[in-house]
SERO-4910 file (N, C-alpha, C, O; in steps of 0.05 Angstrom, whole numbers):
BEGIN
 pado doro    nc1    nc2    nc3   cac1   cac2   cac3    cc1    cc2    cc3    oc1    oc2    oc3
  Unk    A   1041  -1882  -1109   1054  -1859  -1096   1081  -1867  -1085   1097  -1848  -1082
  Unk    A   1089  -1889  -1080   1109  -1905  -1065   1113  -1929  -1080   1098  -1942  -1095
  Unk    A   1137  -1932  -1074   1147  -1964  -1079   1136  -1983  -1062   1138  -2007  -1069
  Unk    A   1122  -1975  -1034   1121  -1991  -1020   1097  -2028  -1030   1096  -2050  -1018
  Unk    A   1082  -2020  -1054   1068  -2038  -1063   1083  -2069  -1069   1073  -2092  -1066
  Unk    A   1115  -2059  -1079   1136  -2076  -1085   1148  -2089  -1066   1172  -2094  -1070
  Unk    A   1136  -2099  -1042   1150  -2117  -1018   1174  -2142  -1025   1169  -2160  -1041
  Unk    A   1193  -2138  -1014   1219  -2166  -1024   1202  -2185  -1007   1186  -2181   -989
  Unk    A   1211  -2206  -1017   1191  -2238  -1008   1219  -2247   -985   1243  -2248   -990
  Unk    A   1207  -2251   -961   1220  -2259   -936   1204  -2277   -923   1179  -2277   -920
  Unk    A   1228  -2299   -912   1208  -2308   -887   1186  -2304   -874   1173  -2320   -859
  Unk    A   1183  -2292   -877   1157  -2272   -852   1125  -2268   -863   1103  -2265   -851
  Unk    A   1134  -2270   -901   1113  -2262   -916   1090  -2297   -901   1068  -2300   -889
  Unk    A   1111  -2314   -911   1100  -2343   -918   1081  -2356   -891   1067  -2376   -890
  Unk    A   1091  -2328   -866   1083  -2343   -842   1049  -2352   -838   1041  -2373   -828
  Unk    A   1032  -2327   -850   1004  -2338   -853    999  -2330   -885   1012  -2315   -900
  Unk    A    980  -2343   -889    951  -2341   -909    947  -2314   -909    947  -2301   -888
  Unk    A    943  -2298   -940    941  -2269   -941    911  -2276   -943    902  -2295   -955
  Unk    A    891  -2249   -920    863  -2264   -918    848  -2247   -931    855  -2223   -930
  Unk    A    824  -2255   -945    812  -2232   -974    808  -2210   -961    799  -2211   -939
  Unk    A    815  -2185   -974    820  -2159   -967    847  -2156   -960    854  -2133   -964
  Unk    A    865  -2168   -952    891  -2151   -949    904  -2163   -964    906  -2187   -967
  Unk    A    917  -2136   -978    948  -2146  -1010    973  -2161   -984    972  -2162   -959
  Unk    A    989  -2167   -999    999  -2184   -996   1025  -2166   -978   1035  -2177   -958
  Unk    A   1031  -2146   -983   1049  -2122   -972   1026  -2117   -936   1038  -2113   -915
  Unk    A   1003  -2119   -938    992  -2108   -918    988  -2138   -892    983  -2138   -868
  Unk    A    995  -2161   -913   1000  -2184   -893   1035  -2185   -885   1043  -2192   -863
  Unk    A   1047  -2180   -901   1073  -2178   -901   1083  -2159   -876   1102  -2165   -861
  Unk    A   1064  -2132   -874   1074  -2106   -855   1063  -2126   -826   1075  -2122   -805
  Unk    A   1043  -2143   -827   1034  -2157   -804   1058  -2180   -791   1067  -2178   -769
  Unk    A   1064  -2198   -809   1075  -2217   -814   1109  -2197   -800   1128  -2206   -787
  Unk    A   1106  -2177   -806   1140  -2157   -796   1134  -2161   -767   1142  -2177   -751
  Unk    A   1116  -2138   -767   1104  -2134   -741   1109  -2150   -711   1119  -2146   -689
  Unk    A   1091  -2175   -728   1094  -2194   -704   1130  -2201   -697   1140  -2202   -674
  Unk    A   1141  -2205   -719   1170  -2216   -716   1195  -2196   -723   1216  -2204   -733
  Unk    A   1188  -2171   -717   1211  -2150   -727   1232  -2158   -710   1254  -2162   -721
  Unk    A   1231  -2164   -677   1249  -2170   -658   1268  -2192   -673   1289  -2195   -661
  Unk    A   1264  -2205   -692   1278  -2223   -702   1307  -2212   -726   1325  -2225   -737
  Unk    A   1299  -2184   -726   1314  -2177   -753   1339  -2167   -737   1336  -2158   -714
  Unk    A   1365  -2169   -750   1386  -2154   -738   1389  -2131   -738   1390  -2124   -761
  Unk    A   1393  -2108   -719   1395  -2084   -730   1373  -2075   -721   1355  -2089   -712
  Unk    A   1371  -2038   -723   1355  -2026   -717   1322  -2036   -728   1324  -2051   -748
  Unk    A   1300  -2032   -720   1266  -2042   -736   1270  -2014   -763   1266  -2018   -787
  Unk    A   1279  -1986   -752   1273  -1973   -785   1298  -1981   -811   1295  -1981   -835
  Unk    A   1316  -1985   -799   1330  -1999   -823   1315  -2026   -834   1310  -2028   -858
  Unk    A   1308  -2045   -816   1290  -2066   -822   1268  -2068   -840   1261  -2084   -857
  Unk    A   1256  -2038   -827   1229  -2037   -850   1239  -2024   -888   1228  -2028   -909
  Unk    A   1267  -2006   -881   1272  -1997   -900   1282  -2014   -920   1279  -2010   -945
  Unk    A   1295  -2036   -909   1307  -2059   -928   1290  -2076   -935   1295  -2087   -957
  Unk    A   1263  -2084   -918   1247  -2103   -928   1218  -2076   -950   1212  -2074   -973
  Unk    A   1213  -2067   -934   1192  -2052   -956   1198  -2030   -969   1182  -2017   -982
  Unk    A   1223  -2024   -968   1226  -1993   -984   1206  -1969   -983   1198  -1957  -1003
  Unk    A   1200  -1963   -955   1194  -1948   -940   1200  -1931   -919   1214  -1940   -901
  Unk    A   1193  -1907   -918   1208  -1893   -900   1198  -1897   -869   1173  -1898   -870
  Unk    A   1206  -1899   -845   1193  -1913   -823   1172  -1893   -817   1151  -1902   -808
  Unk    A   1173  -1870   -820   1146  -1854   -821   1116  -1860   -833   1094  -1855   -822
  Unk    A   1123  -1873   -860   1101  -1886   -883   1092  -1910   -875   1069  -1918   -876
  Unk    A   1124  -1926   -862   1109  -1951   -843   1091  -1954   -832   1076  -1973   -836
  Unk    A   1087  -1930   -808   1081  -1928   -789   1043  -1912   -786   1026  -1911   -768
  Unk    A   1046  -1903   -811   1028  -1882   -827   1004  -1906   -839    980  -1903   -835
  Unk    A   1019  -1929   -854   1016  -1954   -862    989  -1969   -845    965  -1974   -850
  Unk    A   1009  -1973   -821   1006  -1989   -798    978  -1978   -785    957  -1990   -779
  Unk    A    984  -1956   -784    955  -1962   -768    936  -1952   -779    917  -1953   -765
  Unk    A    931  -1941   -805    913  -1953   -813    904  -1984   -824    882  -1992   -832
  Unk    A    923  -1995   -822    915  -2026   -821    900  -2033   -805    876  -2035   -809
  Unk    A    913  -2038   -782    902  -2040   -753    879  -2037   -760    871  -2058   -771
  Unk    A    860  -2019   -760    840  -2008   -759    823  -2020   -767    800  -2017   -758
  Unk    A    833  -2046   -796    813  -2048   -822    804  -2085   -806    820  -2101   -796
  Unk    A    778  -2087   -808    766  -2107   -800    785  -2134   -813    785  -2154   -798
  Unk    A    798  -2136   -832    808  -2150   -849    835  -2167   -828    839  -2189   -818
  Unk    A    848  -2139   -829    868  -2143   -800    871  -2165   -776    888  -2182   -770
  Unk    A    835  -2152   -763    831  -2161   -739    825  -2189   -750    834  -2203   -732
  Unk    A    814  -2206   -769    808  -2226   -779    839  -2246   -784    843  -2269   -777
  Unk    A    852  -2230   -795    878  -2239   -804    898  -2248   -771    913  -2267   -767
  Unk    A    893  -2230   -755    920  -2239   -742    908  -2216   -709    919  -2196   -698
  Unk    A    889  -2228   -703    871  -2216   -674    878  -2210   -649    869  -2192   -634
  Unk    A    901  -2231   -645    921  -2222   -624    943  -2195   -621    946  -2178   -604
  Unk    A    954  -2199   -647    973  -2180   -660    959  -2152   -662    969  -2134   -650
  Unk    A    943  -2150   -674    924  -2119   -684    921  -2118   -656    938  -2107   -642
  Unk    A    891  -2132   -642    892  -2118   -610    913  -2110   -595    915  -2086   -588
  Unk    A    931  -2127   -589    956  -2112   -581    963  -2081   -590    962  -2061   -576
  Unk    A    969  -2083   -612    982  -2061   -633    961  -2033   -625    969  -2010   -619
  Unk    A    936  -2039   -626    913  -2020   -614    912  -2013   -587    906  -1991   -580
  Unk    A    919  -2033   -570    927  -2025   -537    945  -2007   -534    941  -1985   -522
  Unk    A    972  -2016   -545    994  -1994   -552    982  -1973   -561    981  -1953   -547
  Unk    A    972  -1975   -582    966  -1946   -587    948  -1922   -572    952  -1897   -570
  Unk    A    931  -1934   -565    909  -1929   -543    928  -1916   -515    921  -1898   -500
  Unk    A    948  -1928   -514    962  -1924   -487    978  -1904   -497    974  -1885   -482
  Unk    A    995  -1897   -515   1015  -1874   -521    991  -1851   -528    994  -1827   -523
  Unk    A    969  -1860   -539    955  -1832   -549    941  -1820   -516    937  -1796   -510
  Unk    A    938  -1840   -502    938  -1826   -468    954  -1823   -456    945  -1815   -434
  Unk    A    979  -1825   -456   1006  -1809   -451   1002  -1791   -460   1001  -1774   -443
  Unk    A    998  -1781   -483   1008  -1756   -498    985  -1739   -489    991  -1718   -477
  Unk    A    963  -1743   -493    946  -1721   -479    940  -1713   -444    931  -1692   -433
  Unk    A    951  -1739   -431    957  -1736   -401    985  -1707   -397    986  -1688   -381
  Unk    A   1001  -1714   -414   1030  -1697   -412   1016  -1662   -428   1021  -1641   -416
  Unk    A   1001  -1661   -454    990  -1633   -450    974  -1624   -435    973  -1600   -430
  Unk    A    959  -1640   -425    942  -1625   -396    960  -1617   -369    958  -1597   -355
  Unk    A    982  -1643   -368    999  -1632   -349    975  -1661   -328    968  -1658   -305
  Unk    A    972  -1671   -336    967  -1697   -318    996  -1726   -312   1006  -1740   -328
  Unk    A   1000  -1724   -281   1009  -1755   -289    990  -1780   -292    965  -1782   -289
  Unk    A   1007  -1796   -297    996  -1827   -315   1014  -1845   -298   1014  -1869   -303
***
């Protein structure tokens, strides 16, 4: 459906072991993840130059990764994190339509 299968080989790929169940693009989006703060420049130009992706598809990407047991095996600190975040903006967002503060 995407190019995104076609990841450019970067530093970042080589940082761990791709672990059975995740392609090598889905250790690669991990391997970003943890070290995007490292790239110059905005993170959606970052993702667009390294995966040829739109930061929406990234992001679309992303968590369903997160999600996949494979993930949590691969890099446990990183995913929980990434799930706290998320956990925390998706209770922002429903605190602010009820009209609750947080």
């Amino acid at each position: 459906m995407d190019s995104a299968n076609a990841s450019s080989s970067g530093p970042a790929e080589a940082a761990q072991p791709v672990v059975a169940g995740l392609s090598e693009r889905d250790g690669a989006i991990l391997a970003f993840e943890r070290h995007w703060w490292k790239y110059a420049g905005a993170k959606e130009q970052a993702i667009r130059d390294q995966f040829q992706m739109s930061a929406t598809r990234y992001y679309q990407v992303l968590n369903a990764l997160i999600d996949r047991p494979e993930a949590l095996a691969h890099d446990p600190l990183l995913v929980k994190r990434l799930r706290r975040l998320r956990a925390a903006r998706q209770r922002a967002r429903s605190a602010r339509r009820l009209g609750i503060e947080v």
